[in-house]
C-alpha positions as CSV (number, residue, x, y, z in Angstrom):
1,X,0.0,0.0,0.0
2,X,1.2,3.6,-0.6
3,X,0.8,6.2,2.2
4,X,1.7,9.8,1.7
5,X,1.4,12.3,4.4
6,X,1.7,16.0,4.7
7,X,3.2,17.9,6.8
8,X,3.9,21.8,7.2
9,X,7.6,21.8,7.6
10,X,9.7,18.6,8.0
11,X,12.7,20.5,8.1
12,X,12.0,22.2,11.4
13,X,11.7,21.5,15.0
14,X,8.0,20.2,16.2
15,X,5.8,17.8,18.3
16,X,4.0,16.7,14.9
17,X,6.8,16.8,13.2
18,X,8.3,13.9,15.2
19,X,5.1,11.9,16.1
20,X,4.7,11.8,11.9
21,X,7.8,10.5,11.7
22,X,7.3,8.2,14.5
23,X,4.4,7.0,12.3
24,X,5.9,7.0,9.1
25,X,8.6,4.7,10.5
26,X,6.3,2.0,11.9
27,X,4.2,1.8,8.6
28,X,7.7,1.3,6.3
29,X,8.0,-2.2,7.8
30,X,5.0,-3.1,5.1
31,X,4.4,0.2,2.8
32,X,6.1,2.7,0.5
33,X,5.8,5.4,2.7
34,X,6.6,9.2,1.6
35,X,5.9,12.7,3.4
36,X,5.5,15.8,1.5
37,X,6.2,19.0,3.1
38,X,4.2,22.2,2.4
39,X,7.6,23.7,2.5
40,X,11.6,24.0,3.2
41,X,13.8,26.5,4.8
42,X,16.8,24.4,5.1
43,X,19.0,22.0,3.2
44,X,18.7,18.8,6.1
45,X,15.6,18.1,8.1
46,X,16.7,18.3,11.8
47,X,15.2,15.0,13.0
48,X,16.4,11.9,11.6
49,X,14.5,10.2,8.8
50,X,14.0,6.5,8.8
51,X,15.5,5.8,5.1
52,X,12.4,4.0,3.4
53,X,10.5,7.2,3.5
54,X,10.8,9.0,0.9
55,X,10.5,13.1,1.4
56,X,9.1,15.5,-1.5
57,X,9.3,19.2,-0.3
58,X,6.8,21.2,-2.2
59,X,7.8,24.7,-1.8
60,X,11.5,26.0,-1.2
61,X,12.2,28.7,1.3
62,X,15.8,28.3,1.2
63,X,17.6,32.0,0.1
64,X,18.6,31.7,-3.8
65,X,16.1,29.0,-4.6
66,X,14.2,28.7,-7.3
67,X,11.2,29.5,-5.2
68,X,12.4,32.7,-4.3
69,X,12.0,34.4,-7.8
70,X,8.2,33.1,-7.9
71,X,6.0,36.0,-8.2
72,X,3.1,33.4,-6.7
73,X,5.8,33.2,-3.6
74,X,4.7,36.4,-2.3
75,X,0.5,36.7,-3.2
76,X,-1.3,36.0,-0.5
77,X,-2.9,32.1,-0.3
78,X,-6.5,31.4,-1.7
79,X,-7.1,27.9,-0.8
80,X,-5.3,27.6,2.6
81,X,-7.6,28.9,5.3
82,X,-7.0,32.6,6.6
83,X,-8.5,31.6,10.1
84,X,-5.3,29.3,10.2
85,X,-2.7,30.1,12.7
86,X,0.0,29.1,9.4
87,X,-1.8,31.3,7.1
88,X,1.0,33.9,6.6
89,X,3.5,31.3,6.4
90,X,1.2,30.0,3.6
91,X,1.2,31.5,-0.1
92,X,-0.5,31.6,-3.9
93,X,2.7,29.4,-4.6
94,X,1.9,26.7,-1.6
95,X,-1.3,26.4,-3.2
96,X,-0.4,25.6,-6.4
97,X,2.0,23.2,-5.8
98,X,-0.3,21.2,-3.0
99,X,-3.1,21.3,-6.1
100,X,-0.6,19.4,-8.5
101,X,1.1,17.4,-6.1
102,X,-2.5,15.6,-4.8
103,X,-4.1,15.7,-8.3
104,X,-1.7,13.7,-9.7
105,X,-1.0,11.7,-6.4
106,X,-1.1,7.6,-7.2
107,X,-1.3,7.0,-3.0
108,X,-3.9,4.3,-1.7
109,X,-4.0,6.9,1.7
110,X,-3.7,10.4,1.9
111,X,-3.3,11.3,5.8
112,X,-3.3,15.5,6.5
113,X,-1.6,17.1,9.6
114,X,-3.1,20.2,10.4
115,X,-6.4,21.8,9.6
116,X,-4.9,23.7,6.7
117,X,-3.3,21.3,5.2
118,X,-6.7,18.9,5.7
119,X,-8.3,21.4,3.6
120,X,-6.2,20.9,0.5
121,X,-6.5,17.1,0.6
122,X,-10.2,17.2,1.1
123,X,-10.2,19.9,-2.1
124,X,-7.7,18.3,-4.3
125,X,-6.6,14.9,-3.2
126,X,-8.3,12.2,-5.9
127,X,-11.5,10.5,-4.8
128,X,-10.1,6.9,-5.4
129,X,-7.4,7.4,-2.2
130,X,-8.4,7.5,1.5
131,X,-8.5,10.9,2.7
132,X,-7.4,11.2,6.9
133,X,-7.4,14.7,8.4
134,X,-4.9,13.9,11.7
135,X,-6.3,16.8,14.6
136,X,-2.7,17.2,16.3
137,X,-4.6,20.6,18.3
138,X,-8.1,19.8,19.8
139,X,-11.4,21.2,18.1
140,X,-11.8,24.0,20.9
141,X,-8.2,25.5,20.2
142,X,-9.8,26.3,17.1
143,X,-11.4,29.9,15.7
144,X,-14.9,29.9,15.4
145,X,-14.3,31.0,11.9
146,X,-12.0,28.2,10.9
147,X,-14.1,25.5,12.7
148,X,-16.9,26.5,10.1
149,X,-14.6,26.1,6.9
150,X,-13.5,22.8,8.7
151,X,-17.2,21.8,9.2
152,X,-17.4,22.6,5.1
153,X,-14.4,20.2,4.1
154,X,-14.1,17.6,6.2
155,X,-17.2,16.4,4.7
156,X,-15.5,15.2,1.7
157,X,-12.7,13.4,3.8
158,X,-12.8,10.0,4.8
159,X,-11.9,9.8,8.6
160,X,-10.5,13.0,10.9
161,X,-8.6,11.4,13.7
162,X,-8.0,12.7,17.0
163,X,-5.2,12.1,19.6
164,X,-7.7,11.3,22.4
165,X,-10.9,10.0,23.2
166,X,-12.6,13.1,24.4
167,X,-11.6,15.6,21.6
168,X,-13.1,12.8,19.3
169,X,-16.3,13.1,21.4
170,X,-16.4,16.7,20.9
171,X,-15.6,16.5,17.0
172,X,-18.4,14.3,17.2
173,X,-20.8,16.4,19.0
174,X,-20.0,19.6,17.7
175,X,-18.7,18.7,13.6
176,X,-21.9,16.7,11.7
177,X,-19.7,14.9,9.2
178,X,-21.9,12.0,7.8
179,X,-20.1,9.5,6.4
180,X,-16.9,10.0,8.1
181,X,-15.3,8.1,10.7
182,X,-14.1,10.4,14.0
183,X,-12.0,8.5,16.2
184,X,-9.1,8.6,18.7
185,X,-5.4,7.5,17.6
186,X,-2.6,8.4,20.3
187,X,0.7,9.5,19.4
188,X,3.6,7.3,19.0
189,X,6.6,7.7,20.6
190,X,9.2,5.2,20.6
191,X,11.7,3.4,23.2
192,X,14.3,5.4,23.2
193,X,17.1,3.2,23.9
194,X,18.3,4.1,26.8
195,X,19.1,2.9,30.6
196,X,15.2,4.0,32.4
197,X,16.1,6.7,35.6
198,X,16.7,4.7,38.7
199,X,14.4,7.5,40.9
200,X,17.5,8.7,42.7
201,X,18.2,11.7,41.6
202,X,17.2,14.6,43.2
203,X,15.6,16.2,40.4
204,X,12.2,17.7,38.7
205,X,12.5,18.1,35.0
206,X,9.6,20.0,32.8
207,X,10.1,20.2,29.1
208,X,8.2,22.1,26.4
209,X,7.5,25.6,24.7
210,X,7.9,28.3,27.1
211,X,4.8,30.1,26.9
212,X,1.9,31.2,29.0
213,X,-0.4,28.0,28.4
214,X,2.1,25.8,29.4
215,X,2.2,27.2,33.3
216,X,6.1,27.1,34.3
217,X,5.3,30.2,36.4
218,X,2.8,27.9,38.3
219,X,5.4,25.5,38.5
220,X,7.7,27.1,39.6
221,X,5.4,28.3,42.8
222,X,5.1,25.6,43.2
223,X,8.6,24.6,43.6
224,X,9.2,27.2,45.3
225,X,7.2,25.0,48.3
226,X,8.9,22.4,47.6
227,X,12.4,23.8,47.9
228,X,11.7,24.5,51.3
229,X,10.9,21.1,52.5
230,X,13.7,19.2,50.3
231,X,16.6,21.8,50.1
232,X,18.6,19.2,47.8
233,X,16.3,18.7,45.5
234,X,16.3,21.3,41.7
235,X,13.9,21.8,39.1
236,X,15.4,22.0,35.3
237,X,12.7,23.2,33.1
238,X,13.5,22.5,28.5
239,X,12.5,24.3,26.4
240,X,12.3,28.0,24.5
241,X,9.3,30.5,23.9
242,X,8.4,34.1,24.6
243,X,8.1,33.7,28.6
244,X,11.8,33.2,28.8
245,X,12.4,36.5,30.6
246,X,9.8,36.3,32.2
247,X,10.2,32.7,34.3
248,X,13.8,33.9,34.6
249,X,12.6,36.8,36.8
250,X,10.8,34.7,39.0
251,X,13.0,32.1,39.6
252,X,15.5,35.3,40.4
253,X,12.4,36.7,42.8
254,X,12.0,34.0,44.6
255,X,15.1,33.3,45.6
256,X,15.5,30.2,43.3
257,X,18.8,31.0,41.6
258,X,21.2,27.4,41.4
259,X,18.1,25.3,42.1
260,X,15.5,26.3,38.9
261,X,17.2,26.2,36.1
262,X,15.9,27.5,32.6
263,X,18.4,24.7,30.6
264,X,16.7,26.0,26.7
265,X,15.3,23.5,23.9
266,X,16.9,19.6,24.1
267,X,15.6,17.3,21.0
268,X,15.4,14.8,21.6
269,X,14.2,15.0,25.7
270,X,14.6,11.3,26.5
271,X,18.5,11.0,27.8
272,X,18.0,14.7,30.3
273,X,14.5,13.0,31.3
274,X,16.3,10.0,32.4
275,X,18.8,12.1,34.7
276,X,15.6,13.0,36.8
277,X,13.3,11.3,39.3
278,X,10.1,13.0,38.6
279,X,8.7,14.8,35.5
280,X,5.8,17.8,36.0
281,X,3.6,19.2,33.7
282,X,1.2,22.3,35.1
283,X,-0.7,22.9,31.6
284,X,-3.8,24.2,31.2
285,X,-4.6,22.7,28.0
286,X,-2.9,19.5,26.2
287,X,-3.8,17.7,22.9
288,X,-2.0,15.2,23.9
289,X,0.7,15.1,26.3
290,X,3.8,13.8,24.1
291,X,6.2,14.8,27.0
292,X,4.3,12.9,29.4
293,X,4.6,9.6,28.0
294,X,8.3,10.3,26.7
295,X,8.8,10.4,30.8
296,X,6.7,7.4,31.2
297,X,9.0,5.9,28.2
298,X,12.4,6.6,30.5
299,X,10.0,5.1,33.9
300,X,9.7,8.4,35.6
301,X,6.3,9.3,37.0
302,X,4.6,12.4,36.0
303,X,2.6,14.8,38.0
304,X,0.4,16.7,35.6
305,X,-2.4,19.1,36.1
306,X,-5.7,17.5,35.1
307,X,-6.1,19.7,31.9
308,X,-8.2,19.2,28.9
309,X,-7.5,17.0,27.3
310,X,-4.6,14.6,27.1
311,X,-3.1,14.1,30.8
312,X,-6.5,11.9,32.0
313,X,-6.0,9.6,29.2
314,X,-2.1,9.0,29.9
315,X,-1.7,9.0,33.3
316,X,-3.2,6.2,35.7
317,X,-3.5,8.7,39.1
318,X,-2.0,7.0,41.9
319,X,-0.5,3.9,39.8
320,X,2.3,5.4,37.3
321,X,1.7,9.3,38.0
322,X,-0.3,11.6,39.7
323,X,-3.1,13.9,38.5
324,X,-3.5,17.2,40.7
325,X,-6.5,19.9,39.8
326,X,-5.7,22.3,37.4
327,X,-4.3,25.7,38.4
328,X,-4.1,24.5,42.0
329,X,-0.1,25.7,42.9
330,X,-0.7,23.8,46.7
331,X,-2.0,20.2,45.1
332,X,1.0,20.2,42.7
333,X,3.6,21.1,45.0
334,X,1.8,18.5,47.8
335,X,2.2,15.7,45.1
336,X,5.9,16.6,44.4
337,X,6.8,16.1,47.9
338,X,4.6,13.2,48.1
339,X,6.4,11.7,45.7
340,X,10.2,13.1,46.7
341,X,9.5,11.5,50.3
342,X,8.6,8.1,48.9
343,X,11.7,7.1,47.3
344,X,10.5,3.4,47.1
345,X,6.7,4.3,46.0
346,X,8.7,6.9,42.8
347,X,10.4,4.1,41.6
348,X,7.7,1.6,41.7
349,X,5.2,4.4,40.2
350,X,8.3,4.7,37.5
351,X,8.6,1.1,36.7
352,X,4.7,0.8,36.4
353,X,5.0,4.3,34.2
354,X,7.7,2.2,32.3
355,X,5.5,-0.5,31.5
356,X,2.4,1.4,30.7
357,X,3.9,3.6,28.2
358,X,4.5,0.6,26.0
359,X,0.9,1.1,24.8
360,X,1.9,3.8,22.8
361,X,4.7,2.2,21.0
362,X,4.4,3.5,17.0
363,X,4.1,-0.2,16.3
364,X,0.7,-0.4,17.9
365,X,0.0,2.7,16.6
366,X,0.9,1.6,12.8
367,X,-1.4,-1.1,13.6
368,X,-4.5,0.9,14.9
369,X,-4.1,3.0,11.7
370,X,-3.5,-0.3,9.5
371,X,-7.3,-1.4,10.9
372,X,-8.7,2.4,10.3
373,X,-7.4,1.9,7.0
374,X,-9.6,-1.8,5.8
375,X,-12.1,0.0,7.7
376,X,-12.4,3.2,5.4
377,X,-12.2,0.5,2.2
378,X,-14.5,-1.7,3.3
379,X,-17.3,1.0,4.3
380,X,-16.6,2.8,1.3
381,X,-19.7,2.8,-0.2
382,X,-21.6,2.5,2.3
383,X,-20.3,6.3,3.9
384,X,-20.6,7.7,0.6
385,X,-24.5,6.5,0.8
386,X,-24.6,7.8,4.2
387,X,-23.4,11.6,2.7
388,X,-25.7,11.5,-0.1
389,X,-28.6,10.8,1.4
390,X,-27.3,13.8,4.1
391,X,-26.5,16.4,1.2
392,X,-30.4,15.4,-0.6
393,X,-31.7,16.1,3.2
394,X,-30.0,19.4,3.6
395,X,-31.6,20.3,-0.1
396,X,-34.6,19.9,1.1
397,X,-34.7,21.7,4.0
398,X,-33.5,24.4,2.6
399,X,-35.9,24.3,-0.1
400,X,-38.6,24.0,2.4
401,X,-37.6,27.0,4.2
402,X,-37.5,29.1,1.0
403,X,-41.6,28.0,0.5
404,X,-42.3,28.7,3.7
405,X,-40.9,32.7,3.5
């Protein structure tokens, strides 16, 4: 079977980026797999790529390319949705190239990345190949505006798949797409080959962007606690974004110089996860959680805020992590000394972390999508029934309405 997907930029840094990859990996064990990014900006992708995917770049950023000389380069995009958070990074060019690229596509499965993206394969991708819009946000992170166009195109797509449970039930409460599939598919992420943390070290570690959503100021408050009670124990936080200066300054204010540390982006996060005994995450909001069960992956328990939506669906509360309400600085900082005092409970919580994490290995994954994928063929008809006789009901109530003005 041939399975393309597409991806924004390959060549850059990214939490999709690498669970695509992840993906893409897992399915080369039985298909020609290839990626096509929406664009370049430098010569080498910075994650390794296994070598039986095959990578077509569609538009190059690079300076003296080609590209650059394009007059379509620099008009504004049509087709990719202005309501997209990308759309700048998007042009008249982009669209042109994603419009030959799918027409002419011979792949059995087309799988999209972002909403954007999803929009061009629902527009242009041929009829004859599976059509599957990945959700690597959650439906709610979306605009109002660009939910609607979604609401539009997705209804010509074949499956939109969610990284958890609950953000499918909201696609499927909120999104009427008849004839399409809408289910949850986690992330992979991999073993990462290394010796799992023996719980002994006396450290916290926090990875990801650096930005208000993210809530390293409330963890750091709480640390600040916690620092008190275990004055050997320090808090190293990965990871860059616009709240650098900011975090810095409290870590300065409250007296945490030499004990919170600001250590800046690490990819990939597995061997500094496995120099700590306990990983946090204080989010608000989570897709996903790909940090969480990279921890789990190095058998380190996590204590995460209960956010929307990912955490829940990771993390076992009281078996291989904890779960603490969200935005509560006292229950996070109360479950990080828990955990700190009970050397032998960390490292059996880790070990059970360890062995629950396996359920996310890109092989099961591959697998899940493998089964989405007979489904889709088999129901083909069937769906496309199902959004017929949906498009002829629309008609008529809209006809209906116009007799009864």
């Amino acid at each position: 079977m041939k399975i393309t997907f597409l991806i924004h930029n390959l060549y850059a840094i990214g939490g999709t980026i690498r669970t695509t990859l992840n993906l893409a990996a897992a399915l080369a064990d039985r298909h020609e797999v290839t990626i096509v990014s929406m664009a370049r900006h430098r010569t080498r992708p910075r994650f390794v790529i296994d070598p039986r995917v095959t990578v077509v770049p569609l538009v190059d950023l690079r300076e003296n390319s080609a590209d650059e000389d394009d007059p379509l380069l620099h008009r504004p995009a049509e087709v990719f949705p202005a309501a997209e958070k990308r759309y700048k990074q998007y042009s008249r060019l982009t669209d042109q190239r994603a419009r030959e690229y799918l027409r002419s596509c011979d792949a059995d499965v087309i799988i999209g990345t972002r909403p954007g993206i999803n929009v061009y394969l629902a527009r242009f991708a041929p009829s004859r190949a599976l059509r599957i819009a990945q959700e690597h946000l959650t439906h709610d992170m979306h605009t109002k505006k660009l939910r609607a166009q979604l609401a539009r195109d997705y209804r010509d797509l074949d499956a939109v798949v969610t990284t958890t449970d609950a953000d499918a039930t909201v696609y499927r409460a909120k999104m009427r797409l008849p004839g399409v599939r809408i289910l949850p598919i986690p992330n992979g992420v991999p073993d990462p080959g290394l010796p799992p943390s023996d719980g002994g070290a006396p450290v916290i570690a926090a990875a990801g962007r650096l930005v208000r959503a993210k809530r390293f100021d409330l963890l750091i408050e709480a640390f600040t606690e916690v620092a008190a009670k275990h004055p050997d124990w320090s808090l190293r936080v990965y990871g860059a974004g616009t709240d650098k200066e900011r975090l810095q300054r409290q870590i300065e204010e409250q007296g945490l110089g030499g004990r919170a540390t600001l250590m800046g982006a690490v990819s990939p996060i597995e061997a500094e996860f496995a120099k700590a005994s306990i990983v946090a995450s204080a989010s608000d909001a989570e897709s996903f959680g790909m940090t969480l069960v990279e921890a789990m992956r190095c058998g380190i328990p996590v204590v995460a805020t209960d956010c929307p939506l990912g955490p829940a669906e990771i993390i076992n509360d009281g078996v291989d992590g904890r779960l603490v309400p969200m935005g509560d600085r006292q229950a996070l900082a109360a479950a990080l000394s828990d955990l700190i005092a009970d050397e032998s409970g960390r490292r059996r919580m880790g070990e059970a972390a360890r062995a629950a994490a396996h359920r996310f290995d890109p092989a099961h994954v591959a697998h899940a999508y493998e089964e989405l994928f007979g489904d889709l063929a088999a129901t083909r008809s069937a769906r496309a029934w199902e959004r017929r006789k949906a498009r002829w009901r629309n008609r008529a109530g809209r006809a209906l309405r116009r007799l009864r003005r």
